[in-house]
N, CA, C and O of each residue as an XYZ file, in Angstrom:
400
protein
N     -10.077     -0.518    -15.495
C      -9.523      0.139    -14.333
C      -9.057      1.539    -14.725
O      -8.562      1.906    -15.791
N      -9.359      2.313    -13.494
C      -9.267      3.896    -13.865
C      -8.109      4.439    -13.460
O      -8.423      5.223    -12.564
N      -6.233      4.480    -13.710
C      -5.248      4.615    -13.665
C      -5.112      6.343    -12.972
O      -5.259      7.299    -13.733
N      -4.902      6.494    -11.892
C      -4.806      8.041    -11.645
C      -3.464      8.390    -12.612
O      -2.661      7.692    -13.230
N      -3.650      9.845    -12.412
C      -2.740     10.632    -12.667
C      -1.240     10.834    -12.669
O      -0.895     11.248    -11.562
N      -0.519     10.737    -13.257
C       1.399     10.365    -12.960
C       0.992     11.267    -11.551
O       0.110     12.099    -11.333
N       1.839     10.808    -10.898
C       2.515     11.661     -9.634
C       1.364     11.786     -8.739
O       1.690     12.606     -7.881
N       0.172     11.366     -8.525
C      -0.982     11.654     -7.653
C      -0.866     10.306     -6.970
O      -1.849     10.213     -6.235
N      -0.089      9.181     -6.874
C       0.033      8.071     -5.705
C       0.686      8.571     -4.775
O       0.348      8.956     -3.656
N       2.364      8.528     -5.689
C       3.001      9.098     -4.488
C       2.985     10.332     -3.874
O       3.652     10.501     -2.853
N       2.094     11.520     -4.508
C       1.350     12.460     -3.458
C       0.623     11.806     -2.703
O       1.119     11.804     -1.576
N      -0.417     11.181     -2.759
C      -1.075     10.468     -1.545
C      -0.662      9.706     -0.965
O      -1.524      9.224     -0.230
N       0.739      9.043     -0.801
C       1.305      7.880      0.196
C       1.669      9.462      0.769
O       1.382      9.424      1.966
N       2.020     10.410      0.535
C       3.057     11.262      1.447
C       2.030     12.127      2.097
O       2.457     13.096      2.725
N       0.666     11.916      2.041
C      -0.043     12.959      2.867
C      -0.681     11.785      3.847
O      -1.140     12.181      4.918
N      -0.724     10.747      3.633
C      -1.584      9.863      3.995
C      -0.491      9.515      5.199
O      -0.862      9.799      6.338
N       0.628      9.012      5.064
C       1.496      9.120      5.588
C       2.434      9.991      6.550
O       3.534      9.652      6.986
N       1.814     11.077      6.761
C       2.527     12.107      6.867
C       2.484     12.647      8.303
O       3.236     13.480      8.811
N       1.336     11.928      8.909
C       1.317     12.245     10.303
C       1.868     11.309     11.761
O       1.832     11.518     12.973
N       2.452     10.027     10.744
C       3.079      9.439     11.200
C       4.768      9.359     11.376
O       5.493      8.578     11.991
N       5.036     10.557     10.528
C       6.611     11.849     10.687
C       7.335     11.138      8.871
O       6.861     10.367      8.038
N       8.378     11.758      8.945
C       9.075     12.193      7.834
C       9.489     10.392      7.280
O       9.208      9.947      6.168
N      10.151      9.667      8.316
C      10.460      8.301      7.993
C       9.150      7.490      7.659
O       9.276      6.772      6.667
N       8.186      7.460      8.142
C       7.012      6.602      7.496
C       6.790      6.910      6.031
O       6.442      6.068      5.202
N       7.038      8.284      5.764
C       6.698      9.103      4.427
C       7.556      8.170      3.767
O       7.032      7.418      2.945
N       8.964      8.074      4.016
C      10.008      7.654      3.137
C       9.996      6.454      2.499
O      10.198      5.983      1.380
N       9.420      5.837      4.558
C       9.434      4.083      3.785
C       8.107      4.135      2.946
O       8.375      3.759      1.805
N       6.619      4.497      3.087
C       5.492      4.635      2.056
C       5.980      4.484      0.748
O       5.824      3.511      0.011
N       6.705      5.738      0.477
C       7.423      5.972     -0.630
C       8.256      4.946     -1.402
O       8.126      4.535     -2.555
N       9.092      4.663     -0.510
C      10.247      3.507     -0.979
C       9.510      2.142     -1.587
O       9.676      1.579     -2.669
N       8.629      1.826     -0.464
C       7.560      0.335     -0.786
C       6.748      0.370     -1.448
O       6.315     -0.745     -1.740
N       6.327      1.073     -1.829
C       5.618      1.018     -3.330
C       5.908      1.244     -4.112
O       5.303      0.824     -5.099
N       7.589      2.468     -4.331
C       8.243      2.198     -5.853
C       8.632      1.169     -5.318
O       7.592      0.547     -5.532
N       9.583      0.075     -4.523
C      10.367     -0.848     -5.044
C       9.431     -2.135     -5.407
O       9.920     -3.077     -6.031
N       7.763     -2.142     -4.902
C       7.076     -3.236     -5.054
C       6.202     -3.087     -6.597
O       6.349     -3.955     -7.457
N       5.596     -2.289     -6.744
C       5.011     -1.913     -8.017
C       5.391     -1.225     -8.886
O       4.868     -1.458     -9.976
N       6.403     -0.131     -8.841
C       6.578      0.931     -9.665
C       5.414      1.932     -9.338
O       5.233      2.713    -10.272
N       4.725      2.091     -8.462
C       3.884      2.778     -7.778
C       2.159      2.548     -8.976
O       1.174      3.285     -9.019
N       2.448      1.229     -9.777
C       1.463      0.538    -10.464
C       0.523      0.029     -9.243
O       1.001     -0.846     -8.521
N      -0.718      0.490     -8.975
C      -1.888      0.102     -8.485
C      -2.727     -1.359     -8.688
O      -3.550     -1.941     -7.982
N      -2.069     -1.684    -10.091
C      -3.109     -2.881    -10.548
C      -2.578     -4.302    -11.126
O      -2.971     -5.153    -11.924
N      -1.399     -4.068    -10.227
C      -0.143     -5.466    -10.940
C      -0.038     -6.356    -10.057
O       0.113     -5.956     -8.903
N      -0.070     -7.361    -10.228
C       0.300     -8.632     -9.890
C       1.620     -9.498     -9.465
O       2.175     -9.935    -10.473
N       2.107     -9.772     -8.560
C       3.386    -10.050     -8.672
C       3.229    -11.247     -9.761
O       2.342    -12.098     -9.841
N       4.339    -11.044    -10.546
C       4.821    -11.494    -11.773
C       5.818    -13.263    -11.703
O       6.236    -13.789    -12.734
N       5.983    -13.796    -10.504
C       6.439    -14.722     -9.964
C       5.393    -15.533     -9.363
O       5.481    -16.678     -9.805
N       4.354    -15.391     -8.460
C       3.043    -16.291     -7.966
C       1.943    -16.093     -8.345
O       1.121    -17.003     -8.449
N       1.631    -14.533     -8.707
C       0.032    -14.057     -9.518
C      -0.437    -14.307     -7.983
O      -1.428    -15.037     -8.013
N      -0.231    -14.109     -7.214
C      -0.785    -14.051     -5.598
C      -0.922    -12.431     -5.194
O      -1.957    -11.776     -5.315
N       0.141    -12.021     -4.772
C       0.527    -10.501     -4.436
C      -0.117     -9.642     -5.115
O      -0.224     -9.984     -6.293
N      -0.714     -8.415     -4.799
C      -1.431     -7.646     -5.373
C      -0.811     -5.968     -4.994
O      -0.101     -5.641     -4.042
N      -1.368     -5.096     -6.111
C      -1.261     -3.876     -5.945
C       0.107     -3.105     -5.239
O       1.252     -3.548     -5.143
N      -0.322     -2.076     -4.884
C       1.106     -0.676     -4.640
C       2.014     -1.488     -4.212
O       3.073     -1.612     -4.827
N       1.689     -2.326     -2.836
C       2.296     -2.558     -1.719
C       2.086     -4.243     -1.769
O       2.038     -4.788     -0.666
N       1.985     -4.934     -2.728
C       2.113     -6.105     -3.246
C       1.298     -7.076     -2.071
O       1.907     -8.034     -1.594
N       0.146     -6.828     -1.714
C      -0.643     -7.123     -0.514
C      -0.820     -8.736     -1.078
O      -0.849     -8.987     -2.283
N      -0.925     -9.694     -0.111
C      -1.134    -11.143     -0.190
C      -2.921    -10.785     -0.049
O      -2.996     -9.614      0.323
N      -3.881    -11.189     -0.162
C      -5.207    -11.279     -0.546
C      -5.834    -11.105      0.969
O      -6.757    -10.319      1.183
N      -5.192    -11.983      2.077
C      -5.953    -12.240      2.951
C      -5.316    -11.274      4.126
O      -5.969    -10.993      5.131
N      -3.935    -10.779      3.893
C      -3.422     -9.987      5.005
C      -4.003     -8.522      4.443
O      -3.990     -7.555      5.205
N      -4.358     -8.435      3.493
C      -5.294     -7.204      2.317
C      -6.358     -6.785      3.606
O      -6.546     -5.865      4.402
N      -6.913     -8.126      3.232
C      -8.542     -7.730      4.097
C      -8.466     -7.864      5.515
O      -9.515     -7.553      6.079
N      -7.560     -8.226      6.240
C      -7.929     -8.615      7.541
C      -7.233     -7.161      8.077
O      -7.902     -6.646      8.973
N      -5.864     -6.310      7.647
C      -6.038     -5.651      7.886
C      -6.223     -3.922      7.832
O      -5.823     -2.903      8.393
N      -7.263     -4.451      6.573
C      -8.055     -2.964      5.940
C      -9.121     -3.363      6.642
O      -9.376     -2.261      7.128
N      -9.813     -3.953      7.010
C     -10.808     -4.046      8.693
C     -10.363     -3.300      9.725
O     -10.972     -2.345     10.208
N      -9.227     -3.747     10.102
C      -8.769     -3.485     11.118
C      -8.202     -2.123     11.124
O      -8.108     -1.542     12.205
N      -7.750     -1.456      9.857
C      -7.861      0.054      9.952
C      -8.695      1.117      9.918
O      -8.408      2.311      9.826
N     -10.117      0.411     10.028
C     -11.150      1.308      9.377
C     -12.035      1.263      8.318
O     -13.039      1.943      8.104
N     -11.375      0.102      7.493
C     -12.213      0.123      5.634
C     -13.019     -0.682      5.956
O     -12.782     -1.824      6.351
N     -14.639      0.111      5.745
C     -15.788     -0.960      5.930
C     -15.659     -1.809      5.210
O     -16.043     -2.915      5.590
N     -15.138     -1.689      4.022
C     -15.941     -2.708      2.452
C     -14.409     -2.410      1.609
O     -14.179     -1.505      0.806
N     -13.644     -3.301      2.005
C     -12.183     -2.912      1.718
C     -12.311     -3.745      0.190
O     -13.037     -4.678     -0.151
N     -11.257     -2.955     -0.556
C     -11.342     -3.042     -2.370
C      -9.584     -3.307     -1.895
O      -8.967     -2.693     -1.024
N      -9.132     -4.302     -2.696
C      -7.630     -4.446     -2.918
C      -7.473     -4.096     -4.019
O      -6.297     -4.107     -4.383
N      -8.572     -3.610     -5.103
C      -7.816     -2.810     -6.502
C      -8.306     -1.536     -6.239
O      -8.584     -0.778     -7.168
N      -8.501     -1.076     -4.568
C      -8.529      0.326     -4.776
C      -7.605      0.734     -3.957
O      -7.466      0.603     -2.741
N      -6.958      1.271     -4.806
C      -5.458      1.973     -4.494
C      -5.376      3.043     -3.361
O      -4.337      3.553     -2.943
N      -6.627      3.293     -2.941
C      -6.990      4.435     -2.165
C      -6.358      3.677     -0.642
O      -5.384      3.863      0.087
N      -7.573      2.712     -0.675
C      -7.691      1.176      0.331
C      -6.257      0.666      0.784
O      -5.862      0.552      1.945
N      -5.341      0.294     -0.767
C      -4.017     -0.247     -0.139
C      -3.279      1.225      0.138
O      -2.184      1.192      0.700
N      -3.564      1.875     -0.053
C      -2.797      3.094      0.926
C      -2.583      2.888      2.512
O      -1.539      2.798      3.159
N      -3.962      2.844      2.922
C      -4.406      3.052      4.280
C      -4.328      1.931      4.708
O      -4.641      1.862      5.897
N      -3.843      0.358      3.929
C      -4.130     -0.610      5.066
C      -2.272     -0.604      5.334
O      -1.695     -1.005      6.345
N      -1.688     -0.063      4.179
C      -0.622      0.050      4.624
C       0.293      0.940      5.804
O       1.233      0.564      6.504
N      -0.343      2.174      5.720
C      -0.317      3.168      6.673
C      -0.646      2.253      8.144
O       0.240      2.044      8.973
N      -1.894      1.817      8.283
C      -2.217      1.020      9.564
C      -1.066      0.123      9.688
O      -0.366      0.359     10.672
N      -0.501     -1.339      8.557
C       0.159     -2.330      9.016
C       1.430     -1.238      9.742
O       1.849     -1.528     10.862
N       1.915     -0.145      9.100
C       3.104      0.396      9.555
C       3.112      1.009     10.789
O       4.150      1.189     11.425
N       1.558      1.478     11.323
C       1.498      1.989     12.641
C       1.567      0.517     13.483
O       1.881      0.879     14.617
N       1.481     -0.417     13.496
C       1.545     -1.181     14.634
C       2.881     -1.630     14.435
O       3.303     -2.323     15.361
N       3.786     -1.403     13.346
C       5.162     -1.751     13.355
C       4.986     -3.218     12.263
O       4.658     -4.246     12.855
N       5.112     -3.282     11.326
C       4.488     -4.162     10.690
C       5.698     -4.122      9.446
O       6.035     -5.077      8.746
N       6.117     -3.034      9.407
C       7.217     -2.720      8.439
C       8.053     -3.897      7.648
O       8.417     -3.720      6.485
N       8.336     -5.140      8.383
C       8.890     -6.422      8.358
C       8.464     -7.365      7.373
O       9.211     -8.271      7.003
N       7.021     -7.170      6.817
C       6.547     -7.750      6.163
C       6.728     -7.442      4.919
O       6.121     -8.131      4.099
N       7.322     -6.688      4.582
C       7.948     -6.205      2.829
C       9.111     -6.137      3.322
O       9.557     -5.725      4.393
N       9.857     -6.908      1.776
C      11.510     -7.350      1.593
C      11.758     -5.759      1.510
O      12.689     -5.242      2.128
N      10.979     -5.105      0.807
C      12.017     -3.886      0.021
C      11.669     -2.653      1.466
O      11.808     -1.442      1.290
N      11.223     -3.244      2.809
C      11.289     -1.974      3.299
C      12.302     -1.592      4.087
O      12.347     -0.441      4.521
């Protein structure tokens, strides 16, 4: 796995994020340091279920990175859990992470 750059996630949660105003930016921000350490390729460490930035369960991953747009959605691509997160947060979805 190809680890971006220090500081190039949370640049992209905050642009990716960004048209949805200043508080989406924050929580982006907040939920993926408090779920990964803004680590792309970790596992929650308690079930080995949860995956990546935004600690995605496998099946709420794919159903809704469909539903935002991702033809051929990757849950170890960090690009992917960006945007399915951006989507869960546009329909108000926020609820579904402890740390948001």
């Amino acid at each position: 796995m190809v680890y971006p750059p220090s500081g190039e996630i949370p640049q992209y949660i905050a642009i990716t994020f960004k048209d949805l105003g200043a508080e989406a930016v924050d929580w982006g921000l907040r939920v993926a340091k408090c779920e990964s350490g803004y680590q792309p390729y970790v596992s929650n460490h308690t079930n080995g279920k949860a995956k990546g930035l935004f600690q995605f369960m496998p099946p709420t991953f794919y159903a809704n990175a469909k539903r935002a747009g991702i033809k051929d959605p990757d849950l170890w691509n960090w690009r992917h859990q960006v945007h399915t997160a951006k989507y869960m947060y546009s329909i108000g979805q926020q609820k579904q992470w402890e740390c948001s």
